[in-house]
C-alpha positions in Angstrom: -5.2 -13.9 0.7 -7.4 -13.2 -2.8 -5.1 -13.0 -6.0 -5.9 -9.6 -5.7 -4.8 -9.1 -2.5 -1.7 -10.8 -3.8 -1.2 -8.5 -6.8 -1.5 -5.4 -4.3 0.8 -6.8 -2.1 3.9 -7.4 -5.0 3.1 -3.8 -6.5 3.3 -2.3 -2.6 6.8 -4.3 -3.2 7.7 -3.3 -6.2 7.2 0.9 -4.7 9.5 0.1 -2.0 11.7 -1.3 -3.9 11.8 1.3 -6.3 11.8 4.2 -3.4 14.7 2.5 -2.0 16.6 2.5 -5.1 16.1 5.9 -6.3 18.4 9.0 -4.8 16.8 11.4 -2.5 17.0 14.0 -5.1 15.9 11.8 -8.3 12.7 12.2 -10.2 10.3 10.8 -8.7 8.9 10.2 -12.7 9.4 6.6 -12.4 6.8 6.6 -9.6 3.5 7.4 -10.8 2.8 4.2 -12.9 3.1 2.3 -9.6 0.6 5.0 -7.8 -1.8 4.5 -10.8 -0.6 0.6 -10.7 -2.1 0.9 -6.9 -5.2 2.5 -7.3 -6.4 0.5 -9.8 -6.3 -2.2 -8.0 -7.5 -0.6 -4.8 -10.7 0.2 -6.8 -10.8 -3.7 -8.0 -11.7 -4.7 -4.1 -14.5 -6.0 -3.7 -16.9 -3.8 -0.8 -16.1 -7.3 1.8 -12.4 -6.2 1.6 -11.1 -5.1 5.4 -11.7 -1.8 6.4 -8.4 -1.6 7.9 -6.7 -2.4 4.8 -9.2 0.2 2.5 -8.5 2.7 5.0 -4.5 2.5 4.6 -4.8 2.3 0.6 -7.7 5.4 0.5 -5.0 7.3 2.9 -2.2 6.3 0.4 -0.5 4.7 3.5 0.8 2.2 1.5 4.0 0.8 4.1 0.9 0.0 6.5 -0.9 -2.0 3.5 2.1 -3.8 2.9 2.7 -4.7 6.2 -1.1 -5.6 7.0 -0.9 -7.9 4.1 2.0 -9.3 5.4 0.2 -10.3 8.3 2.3 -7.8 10.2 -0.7 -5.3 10.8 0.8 -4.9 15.2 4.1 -3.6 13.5 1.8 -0.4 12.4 1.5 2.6 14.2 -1.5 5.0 15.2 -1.8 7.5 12.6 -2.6 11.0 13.2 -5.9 9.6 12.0 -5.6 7.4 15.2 -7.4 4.5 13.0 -5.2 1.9 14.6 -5.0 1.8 18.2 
């Protein structure tokens, strides 16, 4: 995994984290520097990056990301993309 890849992978952490933690009904204000967080460093990748892994951050899939940088990629399920089979 590329120290990128690594960085990606703790700020997909840290949006769980803080999804879990906030009520249903919260603002979701506390959000968006995390979203920004991740699409800066989604446009950071280099063009070799995985397609798979593009394709979940471009879709803003970003529990499939985690998992795929996990190493857990099989735990995902088909989209209604249909991307992963």
């Amino acid at each position: 995994m590329t120290p990128l890849e690594k960085e990606l992978l703790t700020a997909l952490g840290q949006l769980a984290e803080t999804v879990k933690s906030k009520p249903a009904a919260g603002p979701k204000s506390a959000l968006l520097p995390l979203f920004s967080r991740l699409d800066d460093l989604t446009a950071k990748l280099p063009p070799d990056t995985d397609p798979a892994l593009l394709h979940y951050l471009h879709k803003k899939s970003y529990e499939k990301a985690r998992l795929f940088l996990e190493g857990r990629d099989a735990e995902n399920q088909a989209g209604g993309c249909r991307h992963v089979s």
